[in-house]
N, C-alpha and C positions, 0 to 999 in steps of 0.2 A: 504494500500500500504506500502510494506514495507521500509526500508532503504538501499542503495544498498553502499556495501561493497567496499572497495579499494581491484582492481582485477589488473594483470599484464594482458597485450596483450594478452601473452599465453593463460592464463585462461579463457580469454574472448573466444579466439577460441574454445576453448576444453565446454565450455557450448553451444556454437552456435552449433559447429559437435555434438553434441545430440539433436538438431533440424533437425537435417538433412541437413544444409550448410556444403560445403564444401573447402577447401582452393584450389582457383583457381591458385592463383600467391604471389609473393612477390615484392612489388616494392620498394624499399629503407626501410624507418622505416614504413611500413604500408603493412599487409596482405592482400587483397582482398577474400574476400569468397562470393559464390555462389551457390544457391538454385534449383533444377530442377523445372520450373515451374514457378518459381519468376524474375519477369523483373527486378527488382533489385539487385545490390552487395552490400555486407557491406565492407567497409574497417574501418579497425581494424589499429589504432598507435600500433605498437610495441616496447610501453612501458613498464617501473617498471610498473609504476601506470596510468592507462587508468583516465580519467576525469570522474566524476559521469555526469556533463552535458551529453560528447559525452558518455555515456556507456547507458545512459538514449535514448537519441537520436537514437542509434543502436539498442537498444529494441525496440522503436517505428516500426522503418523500417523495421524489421522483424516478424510483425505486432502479437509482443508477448507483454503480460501486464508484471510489474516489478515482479509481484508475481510470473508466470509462470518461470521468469529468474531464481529468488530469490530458487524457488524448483528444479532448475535445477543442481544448485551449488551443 
């Protein structure tokens, strides 16, 4: 497993929309993105620097391993 990188919000979008989420809305400092077929959203802080916990945690629910994310960059 690799180590996961200091990503801005943005960037965290732009690898999730290569999985095929899509940005639903924006609600103050947080994107909502949505997947056809997935009962879940992720919201994404739209931060400089998203947290390694929560960017960790949003890999989870997007039922991606860190390595798949990590080759997505």
């Amino acid at each position: 497993m690799g180590t996961l990188p200091v990503l801005s919000g943005h960037e965290v979008v732009k690898v999730f929309a290569s999985f095929g989420w899509e940005v639903a809305r924006q609600s103050g400092s947080h994107i909502v993105m949505t997947k056809e077929g997935a009962t879940i959203t992720l919201s994404i802080p739209d931060h400089r620097e998203v947290a390694k916990g929560t960017l960790r945690s949003l890999i989870r629910a997007a039922n991606l391993t860190v390595d798949e994310f990590l080759a997505a960059i």
